[in-house]
Wavefront OBJ file of the C-alpha trace (Angstrom):
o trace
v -7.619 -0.283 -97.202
v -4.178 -1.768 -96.200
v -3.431 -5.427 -97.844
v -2.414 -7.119 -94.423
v -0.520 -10.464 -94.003
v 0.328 -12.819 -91.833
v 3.262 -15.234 -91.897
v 4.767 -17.967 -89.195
v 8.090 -18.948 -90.218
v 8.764 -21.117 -86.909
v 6.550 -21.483 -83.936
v 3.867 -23.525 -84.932
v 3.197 -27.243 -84.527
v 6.561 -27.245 -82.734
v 8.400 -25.975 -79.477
v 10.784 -22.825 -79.835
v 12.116 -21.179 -83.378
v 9.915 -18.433 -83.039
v 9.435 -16.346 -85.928
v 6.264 -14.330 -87.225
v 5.955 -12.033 -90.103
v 3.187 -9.008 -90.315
v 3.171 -7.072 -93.192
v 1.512 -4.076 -93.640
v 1.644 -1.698 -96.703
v 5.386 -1.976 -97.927
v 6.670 -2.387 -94.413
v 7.566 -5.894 -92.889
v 7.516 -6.417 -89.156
v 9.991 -9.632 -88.251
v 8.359 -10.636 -84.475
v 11.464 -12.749 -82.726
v 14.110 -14.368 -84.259
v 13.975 -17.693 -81.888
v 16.302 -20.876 -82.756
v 15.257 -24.496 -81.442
v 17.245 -27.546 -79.884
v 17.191 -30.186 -82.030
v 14.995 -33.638 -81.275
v 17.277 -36.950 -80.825
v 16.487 -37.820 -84.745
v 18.614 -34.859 -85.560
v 21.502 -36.391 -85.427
v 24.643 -33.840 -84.687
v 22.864 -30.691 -85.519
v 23.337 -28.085 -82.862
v 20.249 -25.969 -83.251
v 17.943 -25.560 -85.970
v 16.441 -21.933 -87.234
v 13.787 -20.949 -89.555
v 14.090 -20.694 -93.165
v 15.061 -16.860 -93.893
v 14.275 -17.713 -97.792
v 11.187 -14.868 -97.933
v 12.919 -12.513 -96.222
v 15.964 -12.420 -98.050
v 13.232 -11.635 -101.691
v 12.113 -8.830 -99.597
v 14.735 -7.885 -97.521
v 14.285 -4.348 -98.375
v 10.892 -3.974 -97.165
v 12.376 -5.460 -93.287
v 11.443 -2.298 -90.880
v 12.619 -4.015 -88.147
v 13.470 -7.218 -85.936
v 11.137 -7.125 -82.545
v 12.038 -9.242 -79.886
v 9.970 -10.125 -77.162
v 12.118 -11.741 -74.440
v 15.717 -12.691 -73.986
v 15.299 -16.577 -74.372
v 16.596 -18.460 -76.877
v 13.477 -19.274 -78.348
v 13.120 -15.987 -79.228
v 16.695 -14.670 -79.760
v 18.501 -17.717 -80.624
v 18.369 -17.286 -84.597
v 19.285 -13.522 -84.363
v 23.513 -14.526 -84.876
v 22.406 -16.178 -88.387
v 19.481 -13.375 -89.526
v 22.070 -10.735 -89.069
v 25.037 -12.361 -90.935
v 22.507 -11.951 -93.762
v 20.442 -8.473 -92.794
v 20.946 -5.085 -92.048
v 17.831 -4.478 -90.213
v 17.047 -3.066 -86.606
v 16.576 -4.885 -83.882
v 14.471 -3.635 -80.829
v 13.831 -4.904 -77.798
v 13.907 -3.983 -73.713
v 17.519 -3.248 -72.208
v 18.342 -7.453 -70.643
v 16.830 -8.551 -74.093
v 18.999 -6.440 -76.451
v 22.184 -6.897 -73.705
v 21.055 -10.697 -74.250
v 20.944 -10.450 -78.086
v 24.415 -8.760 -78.072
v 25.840 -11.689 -76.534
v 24.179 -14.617 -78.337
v 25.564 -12.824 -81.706
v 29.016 -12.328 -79.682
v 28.939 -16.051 -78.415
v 28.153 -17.518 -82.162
v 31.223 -16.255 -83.124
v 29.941 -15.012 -86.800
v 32.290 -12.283 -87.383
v 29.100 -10.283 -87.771
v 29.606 -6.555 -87.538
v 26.126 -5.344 -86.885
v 25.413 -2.627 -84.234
v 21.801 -1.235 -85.198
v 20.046 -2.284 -81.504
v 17.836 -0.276 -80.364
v 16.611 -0.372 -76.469
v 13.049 0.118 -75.770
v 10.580 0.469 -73.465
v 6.517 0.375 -72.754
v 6.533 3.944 -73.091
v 8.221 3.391 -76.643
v 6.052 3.625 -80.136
v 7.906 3.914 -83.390
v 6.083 4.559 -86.460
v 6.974 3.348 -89.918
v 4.601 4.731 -92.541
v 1.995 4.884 -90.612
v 2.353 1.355 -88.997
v 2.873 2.135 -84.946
v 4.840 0.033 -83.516
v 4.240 -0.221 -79.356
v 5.446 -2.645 -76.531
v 3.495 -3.799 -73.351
v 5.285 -5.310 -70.147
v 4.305 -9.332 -69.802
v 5.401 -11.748 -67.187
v 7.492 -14.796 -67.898
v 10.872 -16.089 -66.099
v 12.918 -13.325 -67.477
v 12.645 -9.850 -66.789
v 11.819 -7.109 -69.207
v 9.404 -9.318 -71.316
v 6.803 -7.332 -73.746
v 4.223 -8.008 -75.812
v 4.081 -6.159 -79.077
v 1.630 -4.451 -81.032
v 1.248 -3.516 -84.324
v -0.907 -1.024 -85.078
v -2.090 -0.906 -88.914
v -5.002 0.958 -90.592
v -7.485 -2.316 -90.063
v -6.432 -2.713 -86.056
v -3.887 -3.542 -83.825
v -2.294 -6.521 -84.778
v -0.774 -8.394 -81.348
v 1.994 -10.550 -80.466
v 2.203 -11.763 -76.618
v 5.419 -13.578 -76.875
v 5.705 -15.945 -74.045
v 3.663 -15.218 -70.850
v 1.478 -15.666 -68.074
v -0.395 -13.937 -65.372
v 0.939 -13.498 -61.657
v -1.066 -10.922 -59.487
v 2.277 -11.241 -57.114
v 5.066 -10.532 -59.793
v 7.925 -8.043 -58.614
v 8.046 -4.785 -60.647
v 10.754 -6.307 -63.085
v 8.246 -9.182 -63.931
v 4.907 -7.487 -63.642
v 2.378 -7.301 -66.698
v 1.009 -4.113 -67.563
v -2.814 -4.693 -67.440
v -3.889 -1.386 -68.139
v -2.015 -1.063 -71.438
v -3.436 -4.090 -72.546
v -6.650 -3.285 -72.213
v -5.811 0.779 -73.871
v -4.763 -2.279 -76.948
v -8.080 -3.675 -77.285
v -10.407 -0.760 -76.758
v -8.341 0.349 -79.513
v -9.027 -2.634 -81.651
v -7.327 -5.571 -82.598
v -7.785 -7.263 -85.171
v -5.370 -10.285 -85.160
v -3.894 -11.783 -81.615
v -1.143 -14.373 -81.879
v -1.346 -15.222 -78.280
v 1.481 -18.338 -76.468
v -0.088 -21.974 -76.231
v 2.201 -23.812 -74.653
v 0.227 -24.553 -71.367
v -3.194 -24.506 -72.916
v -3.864 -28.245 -72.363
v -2.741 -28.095 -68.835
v -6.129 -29.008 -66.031
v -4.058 -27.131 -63.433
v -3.268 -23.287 -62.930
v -0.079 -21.803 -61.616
v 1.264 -20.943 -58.839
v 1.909 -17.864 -58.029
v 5.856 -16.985 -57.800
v 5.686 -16.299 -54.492
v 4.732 -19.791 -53.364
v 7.170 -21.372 -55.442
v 9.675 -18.865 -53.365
v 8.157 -20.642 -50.454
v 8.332 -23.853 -51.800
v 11.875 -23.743 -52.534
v 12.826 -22.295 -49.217
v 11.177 -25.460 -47.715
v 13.446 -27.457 -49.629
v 16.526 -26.041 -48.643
v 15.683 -25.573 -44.999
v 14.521 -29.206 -44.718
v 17.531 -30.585 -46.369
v 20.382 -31.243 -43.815
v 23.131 -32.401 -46.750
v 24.458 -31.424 -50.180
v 22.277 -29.862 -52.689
v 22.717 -29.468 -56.334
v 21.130 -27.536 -58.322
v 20.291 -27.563 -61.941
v 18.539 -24.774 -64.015
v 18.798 -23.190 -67.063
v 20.894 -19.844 -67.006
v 18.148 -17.728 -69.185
v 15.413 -18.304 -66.582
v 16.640 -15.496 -64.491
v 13.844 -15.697 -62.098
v 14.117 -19.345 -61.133
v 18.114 -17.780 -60.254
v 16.954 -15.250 -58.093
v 14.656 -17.939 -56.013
v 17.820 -20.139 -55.769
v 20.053 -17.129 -54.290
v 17.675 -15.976 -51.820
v 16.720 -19.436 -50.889
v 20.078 -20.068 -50.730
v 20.480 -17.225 -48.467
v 18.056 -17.601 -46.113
v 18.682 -20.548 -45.317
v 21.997 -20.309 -44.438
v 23.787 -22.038 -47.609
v 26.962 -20.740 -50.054
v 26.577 -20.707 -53.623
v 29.068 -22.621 -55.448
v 28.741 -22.023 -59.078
v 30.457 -25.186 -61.290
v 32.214 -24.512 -64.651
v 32.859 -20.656 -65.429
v 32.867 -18.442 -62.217
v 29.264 -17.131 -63.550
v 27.417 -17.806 -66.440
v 27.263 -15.353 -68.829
v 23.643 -14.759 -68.973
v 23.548 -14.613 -65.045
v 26.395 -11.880 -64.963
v 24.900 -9.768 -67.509
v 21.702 -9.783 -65.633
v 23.432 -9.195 -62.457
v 25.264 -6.028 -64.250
v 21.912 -4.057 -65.399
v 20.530 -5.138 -61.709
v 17.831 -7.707 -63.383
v 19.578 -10.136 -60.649
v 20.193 -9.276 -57.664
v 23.006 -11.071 -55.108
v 20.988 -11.271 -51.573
v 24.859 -11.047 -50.269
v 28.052 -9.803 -52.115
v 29.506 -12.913 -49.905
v 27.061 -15.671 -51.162
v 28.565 -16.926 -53.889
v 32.194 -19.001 -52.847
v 35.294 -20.151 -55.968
v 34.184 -24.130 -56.353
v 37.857 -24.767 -55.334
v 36.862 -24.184 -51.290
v 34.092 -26.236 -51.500
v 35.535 -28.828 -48.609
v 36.141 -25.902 -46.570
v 32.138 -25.860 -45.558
v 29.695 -28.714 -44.147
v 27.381 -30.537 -45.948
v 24.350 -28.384 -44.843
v 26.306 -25.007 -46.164
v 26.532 -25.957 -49.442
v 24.769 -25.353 -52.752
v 25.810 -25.888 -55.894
v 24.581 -23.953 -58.879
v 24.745 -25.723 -62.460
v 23.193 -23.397 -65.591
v 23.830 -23.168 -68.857
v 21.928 -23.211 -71.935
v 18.638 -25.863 -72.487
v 19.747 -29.902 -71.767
v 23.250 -28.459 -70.209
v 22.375 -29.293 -67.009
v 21.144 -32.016 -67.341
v 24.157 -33.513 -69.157
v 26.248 -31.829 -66.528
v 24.848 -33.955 -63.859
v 25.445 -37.018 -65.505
v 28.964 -36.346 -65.411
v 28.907 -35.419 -61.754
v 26.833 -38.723 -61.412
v 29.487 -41.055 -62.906
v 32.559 -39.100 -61.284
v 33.866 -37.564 -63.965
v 32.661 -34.003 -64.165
v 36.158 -32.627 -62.298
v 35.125 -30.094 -59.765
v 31.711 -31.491 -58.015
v 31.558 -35.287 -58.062
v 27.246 -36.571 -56.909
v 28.175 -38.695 -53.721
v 25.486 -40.487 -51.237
v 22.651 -38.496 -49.025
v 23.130 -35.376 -51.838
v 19.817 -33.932 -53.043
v 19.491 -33.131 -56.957
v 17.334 -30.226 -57.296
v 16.227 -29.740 -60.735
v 14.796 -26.366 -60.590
v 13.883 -25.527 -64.052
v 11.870 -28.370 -66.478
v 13.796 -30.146 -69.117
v 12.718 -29.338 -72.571
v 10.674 -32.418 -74.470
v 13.659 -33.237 -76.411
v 15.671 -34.209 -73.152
v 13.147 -36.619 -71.884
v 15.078 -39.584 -72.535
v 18.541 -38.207 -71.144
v 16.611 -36.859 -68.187
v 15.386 -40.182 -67.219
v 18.680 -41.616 -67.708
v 20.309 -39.301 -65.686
v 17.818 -39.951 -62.503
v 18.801 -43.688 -62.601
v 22.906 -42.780 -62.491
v 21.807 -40.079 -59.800
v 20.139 -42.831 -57.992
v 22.700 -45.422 -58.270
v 25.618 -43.075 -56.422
v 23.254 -42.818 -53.511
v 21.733 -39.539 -54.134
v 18.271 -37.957 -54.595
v 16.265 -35.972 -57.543
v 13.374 -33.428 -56.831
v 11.942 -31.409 -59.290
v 10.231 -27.906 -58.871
v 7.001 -29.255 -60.909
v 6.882 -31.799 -57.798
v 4.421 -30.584 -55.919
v 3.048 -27.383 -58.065
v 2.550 -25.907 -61.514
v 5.387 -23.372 -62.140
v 5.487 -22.609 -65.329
v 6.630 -19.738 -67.109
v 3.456 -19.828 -69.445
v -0.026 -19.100 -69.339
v -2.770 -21.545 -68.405
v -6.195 -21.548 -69.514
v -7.247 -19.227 -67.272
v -4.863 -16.802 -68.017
v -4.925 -17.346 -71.725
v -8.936 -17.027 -72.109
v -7.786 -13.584 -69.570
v -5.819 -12.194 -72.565
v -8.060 -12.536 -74.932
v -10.946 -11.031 -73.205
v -8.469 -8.323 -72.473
v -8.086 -7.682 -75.830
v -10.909 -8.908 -77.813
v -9.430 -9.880 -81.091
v -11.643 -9.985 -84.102
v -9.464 -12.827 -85.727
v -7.239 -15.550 -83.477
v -4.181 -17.335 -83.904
v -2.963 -19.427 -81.407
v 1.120 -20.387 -81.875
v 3.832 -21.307 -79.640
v 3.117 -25.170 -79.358
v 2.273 -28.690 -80.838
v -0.704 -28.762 -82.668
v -2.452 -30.436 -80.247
v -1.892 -27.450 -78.081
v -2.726 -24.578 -80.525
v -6.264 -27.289 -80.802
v -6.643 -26.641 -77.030
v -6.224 -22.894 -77.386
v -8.407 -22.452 -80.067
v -11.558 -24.043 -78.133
v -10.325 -22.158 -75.681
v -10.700 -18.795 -77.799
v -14.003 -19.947 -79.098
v -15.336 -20.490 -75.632
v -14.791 -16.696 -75.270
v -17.372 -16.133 -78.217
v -14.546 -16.147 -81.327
v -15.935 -17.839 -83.679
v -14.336 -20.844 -85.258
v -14.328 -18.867 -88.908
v -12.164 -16.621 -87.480
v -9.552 -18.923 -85.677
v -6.642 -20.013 -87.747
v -4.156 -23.195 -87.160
v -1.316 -22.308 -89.051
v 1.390 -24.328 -90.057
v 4.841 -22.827 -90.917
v 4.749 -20.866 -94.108
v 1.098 -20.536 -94.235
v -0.137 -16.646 -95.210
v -2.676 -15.261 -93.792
v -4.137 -12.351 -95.992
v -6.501 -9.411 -94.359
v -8.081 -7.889 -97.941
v -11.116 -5.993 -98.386
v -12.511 -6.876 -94.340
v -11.801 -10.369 -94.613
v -9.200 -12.754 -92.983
v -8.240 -15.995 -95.708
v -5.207 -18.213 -96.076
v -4.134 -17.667 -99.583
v -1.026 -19.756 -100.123
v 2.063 -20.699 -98.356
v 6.010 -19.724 -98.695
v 8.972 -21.886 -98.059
v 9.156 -22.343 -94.607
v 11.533 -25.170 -94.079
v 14.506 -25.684 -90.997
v 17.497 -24.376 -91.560
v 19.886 -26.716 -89.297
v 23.454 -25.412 -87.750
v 25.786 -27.983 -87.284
v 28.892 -26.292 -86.251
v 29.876 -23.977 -88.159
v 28.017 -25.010 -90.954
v 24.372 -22.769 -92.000
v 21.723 -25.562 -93.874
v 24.387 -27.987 -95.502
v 22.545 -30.538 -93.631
v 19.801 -31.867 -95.655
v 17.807 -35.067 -95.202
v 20.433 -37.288 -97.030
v 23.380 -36.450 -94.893
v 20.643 -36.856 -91.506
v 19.331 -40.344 -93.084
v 23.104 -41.213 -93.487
v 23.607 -39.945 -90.069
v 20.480 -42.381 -88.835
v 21.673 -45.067 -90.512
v 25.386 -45.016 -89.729
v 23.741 -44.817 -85.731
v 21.718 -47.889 -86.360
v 23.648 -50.904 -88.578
v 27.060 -49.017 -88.663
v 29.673 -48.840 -91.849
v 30.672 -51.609 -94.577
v 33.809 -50.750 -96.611
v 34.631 -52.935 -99.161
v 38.035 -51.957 -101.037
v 39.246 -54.274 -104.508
v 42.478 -53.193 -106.130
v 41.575 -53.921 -110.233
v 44.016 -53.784 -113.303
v 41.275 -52.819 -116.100
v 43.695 -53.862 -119.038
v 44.418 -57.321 -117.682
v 40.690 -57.351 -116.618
v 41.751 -59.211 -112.783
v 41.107 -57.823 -109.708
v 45.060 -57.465 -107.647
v 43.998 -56.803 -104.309
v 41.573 -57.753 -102.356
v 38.670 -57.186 -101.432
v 39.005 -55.941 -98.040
v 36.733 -55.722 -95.652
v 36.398 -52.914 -93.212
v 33.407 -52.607 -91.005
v 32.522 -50.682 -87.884
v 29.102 -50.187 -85.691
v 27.981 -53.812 -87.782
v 29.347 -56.596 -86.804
v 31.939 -57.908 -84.253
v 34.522 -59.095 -87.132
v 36.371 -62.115 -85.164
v 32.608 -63.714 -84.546
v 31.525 -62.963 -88.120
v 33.996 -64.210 -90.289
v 31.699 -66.679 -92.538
v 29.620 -63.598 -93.198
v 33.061 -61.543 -93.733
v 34.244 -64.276 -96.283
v 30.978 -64.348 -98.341
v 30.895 -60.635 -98.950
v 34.289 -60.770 -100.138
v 32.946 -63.382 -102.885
v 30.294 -61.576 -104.023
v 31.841 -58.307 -104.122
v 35.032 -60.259 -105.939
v 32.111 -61.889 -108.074
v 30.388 -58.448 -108.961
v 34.105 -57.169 -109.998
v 35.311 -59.540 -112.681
v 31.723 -59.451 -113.923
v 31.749 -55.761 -114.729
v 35.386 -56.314 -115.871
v 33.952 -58.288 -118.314
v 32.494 -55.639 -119.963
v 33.992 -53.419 -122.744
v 31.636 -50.580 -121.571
v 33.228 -50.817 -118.074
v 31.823 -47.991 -115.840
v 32.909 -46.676 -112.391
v 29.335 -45.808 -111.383
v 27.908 -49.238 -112.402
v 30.466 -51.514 -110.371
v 30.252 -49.666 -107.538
v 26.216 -49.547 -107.551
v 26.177 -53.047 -108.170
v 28.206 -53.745 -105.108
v 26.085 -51.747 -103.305
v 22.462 -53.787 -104.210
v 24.338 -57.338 -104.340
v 26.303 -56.655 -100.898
v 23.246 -54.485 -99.589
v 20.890 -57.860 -100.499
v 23.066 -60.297 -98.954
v 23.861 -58.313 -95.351
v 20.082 -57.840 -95.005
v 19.310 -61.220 -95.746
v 21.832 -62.697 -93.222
v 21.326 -60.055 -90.586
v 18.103 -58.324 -90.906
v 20.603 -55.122 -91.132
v 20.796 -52.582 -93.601
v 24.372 -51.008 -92.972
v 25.962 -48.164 -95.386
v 28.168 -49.837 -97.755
v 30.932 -47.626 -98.877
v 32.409 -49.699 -102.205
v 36.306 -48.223 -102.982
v 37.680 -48.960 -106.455
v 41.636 -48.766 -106.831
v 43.146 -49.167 -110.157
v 46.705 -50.223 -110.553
v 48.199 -48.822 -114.184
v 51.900 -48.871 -114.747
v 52.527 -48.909 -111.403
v 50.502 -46.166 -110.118
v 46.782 -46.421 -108.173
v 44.241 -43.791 -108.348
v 40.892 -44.105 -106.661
l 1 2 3 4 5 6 7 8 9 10 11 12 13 14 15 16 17 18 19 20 21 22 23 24 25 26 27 28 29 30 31 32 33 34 35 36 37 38 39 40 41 42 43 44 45 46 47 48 49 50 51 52 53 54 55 56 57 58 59 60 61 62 63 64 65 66 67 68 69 70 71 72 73 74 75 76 77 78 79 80 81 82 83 84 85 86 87 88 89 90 91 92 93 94 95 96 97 98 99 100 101 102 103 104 105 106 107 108 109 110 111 112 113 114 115 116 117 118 119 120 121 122 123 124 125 126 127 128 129 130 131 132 133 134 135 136 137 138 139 140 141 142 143 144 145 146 147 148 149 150 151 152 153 154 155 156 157 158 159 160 161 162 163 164 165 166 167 168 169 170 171 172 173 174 175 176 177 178 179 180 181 182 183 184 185 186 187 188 189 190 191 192 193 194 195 196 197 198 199 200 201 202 203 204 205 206 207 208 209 210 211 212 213 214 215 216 217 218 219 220 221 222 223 224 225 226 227 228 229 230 231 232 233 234 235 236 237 238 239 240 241 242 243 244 245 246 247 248 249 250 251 252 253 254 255 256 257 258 259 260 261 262 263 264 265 266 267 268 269 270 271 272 273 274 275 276 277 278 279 280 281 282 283 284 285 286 287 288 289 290 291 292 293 294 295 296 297 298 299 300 301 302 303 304 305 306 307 308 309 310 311 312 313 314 315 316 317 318 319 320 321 322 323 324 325 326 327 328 329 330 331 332 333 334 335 336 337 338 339 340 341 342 343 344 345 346 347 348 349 350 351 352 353 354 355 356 357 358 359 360 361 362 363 364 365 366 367 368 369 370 371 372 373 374 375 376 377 378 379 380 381 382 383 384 385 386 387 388 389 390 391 392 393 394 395 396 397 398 399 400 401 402 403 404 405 406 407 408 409 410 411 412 413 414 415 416 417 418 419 420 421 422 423 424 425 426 427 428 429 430 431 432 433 434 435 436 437 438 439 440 441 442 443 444 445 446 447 448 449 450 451 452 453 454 455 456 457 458 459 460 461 462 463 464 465 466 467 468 469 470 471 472 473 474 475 476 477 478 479 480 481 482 483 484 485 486 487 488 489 490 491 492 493 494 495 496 497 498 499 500 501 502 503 504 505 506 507 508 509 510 511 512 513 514 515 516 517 518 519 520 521 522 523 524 525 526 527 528 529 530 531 532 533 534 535 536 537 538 539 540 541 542 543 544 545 546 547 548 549 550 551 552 553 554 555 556 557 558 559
């Protein structure tokens, strides 16, 4: 019997970064390679991935990288895995074109060009493990499912999906297939929870198209658009609304995002009219009524976007009075805050915001419905629900035990947890490090919780810098102090504070000079607590205090 296991290395108990590990015999499958925006507390990171610790002890056993779907979620970390790896990656022909240019875009230098385009007519076998694909629908075309077929079962990854009896050919799920899967066996399902607390069902596609169409035809000025590039489907609803009702497409920023124009190239998006989309630059050539703008990019970009075009300053399409917002794709979590900022400033110039949740569920992932669907499709002997907040994978799992799994055999997993399939039974046995990895800039996890709780800090009660000149052999302090502080206090109203911290930083000086055992270390730690003391007493504010210690010796200084 085949010693099976089960790893989540991003995923779980949070939104994106998703990463699962099956292993089977000596073979180890990597499902996705997703990265995740960062919340507000992350303060400067860019993106954060999973931890590729485990894989790189075992980075000769890696048959392969499987991606699901071309969003960032499940691409996003691929740039970073293969500056490290040397492992196939496999996925549907807008995924891998996708993949290509996120590693192209993160501007790595990497050199790999092992991508392999597949199908869900493709099976690859490694050692017996058959690997095999199934079509799913979500808001990008050419999504799959993947299965893993092992000596114990099929072991089944959805990805991110949903249900829509009304889905164009790109976008349709492949029931049949699915259901070939389970009468097959399976004996793990790692099925998407996103939407599993949601009391409403979606929509079907086709009303949204409706819906959307509505919009535009009832709208008699302006209206601006903001979606995210990767959700390729929402695109092709703007277009043809934009078509039929009579508007030009005026895309702000690059002439076309780069997503959009790859999808366009392998016919994943199609232009209603080669004449729909106008430069930005002839924009005041057209009325009101004819326009549309289109603003994509990657998750939050829009958003941000239209605060700049709210406040004047975005450069090419200014938000002016009687213009409708239309934000046509929802926000992630993380952008909440900015979201709700940007309304008011979208507000204030006169204009209005609609959003496409308005009036209907449209979302790109299953509801409960759909989710208890799967897994009676499939019947899974064991179930583990991912993709989502814990209180979400909670909702899918009574979900799953509503179908008759029992609650034995439904596992919550955190992030490094193993799950280990030995002699007919399912167990978690341990756990592997499983920590972020964060990207800031160019940088690959030399962020670590000191340099974000500096980061906090420095965002909350700002910077102290106290600077004292010192001539150790006389044992007097030449210069100073001076005070520098910024994001603390507003100096010219704070001077009494300003002239007691130079007297107990003076004070804390010519005490340590006092010493024969006179220590860099010391006098600057003791400035720290004395000053630190003081500042929090006065002002109920702990800023970072940054003590510098200049040394005048025959007429030189070294700090």
């Amino acid at each position: 019997m085949s010693n099976i296991k089960i790893i989540p290395f991003g995923g779980v108990r949070e939104n994106g970064k998703n990463l699962y590990v099956v292993e089977s015999g000596e073979d180890l499958f990597v499902l996705d390679c997703g990265l995740m925006y960062p919340e507000d507390d992350l303060y400067g990171i860019d993106a954060v991935i999973p931890d590729f610790s485990y894989l790189l002890e075992n980075k000769d056993r890696i048959a392969g990288v499987f991606l699901s779907h071309g969003h960032e979620d499940a691409i996003g970390a691929l740039p970073y895995f293969l500056n490290t790896f040397n492992a196939p990656v496999f996925g549907s022909e807008l995924t891998i074109a996708l993949a290509k240019l996120m590693v192209k875009e993160t501007n790595l230098g990497t050199k790999f060009d092992d991508y392999h385009v597949i199908d869900e007519h493709t099976e690859i076998d490694f050692h017996g493990n058959l690997v095999k694909f199934f079509r799913t629908t979500h808001t990008i075309p050419d999504s799959m499912g993947i299965s893993v077929k092992t000596d114990e079962g099929n072991i089944v990854y959805t990805g991110n999906f949903k249900f829509d009896q009304s889905a164009s050919d790109s976008y349709r799920t492949d029931f049949s297939q699915i259901s070939e899967i389970g009468k097959e066996g399976v004996l793990a399902l790692l099925s998407d929870s996103n939407e599993a607390e949601s009391t409403s069902e979606n929509v079907s596609e086709k009303k949204v198209q409706e819906e959307v169409l509505d919009i535009f035809q009832d709208t008699s000025s302006r209206i601006i658009v903001a979606a995210v590039a990767s959700n390729i489907l929402r695109i092709q609803q703007i277009l043809n609304a934009a078509q039929d009702s009579g508007r030009k497409v005026f895309i702000t920023g690059r002439n076309l995002e780069a997503i959009i124009e790859t999808a366009i190239k392998l016919d994943k998006l199609n232009l209603p009219d080669e004449n729909l989309i106008v430069p930005v630059d002839k924009i005041d050539q057209y009325d009101d009524e004819q326009i549309l703008v289109l603003e994509t990019g990657a998750s939050g970009e829009p958003i941000k976007t239209l605060n700049r075009m709210a406040t004047g300053n975005h450069g090419q399409v200014n938000i002016k009075s009687g213009d409708l917002i239309f934000i046509a794709t929802s926000p992630s979590i993380s952008m909440e805050v900015t979201v709700a900022e940007t309304e008011n400033l979208i507000y204030r110039a006169g204009a209005t915001v609609k959003h496409i949740s308005d009036n209907m569920k449209a979302s790109g992932h299953a509801t409960p419905n759909d989710l208890q669907l799967m897994i009676n499709l499939l019947r899974p002997e064991y179930f583990i629900p991912i993709q989502g907040e814990y209180r979400m994978l909670a909702a899918h799992a009574d979900l799953a035990n509503e179908t008759g799994i029992s609650n034995s055999n439904i596992f919550i997993l955190s992030n490094g947890d193993v799950l280990n399939y030995q002699n007919g039974k399912m167990n978690q046995t341990g756990q592997v490090s499983a920590d972020n990895t964060l990207i800031d800039g160019i940088g690959i996890g030399d962020i670590g919780n000191i340099v974000l709780r500096d980061r906090r800090l420095l965002s909350e009660d700002g910077i102290f810098v106290a600077v004292v000149t010192i001539d150790r052999k006389k044992r007097t302090v030449v210069s100073g102090p001076h005070i520098v502080t910024r994001g603390f206090v507003f100096v010219k109203e704070s001077q009494d504070l300003i002239n007691e911290s130079n007297d107990i930083v003076k004070q804390v000086v010519r005490k340590n000079l006092e010493h024969n055992d006179f220590d860099w270390g010391s006098i600057k730690q003791d400035i720290r607590e004395e000053l630190g003391n003081h500042l929090f007493k006065k002002t109920r504010r702990r800023p970072i205090i940054l003590p510098v210690i200049m040394e005048v010796n025959q007429n030189r200084r070294f700090s």
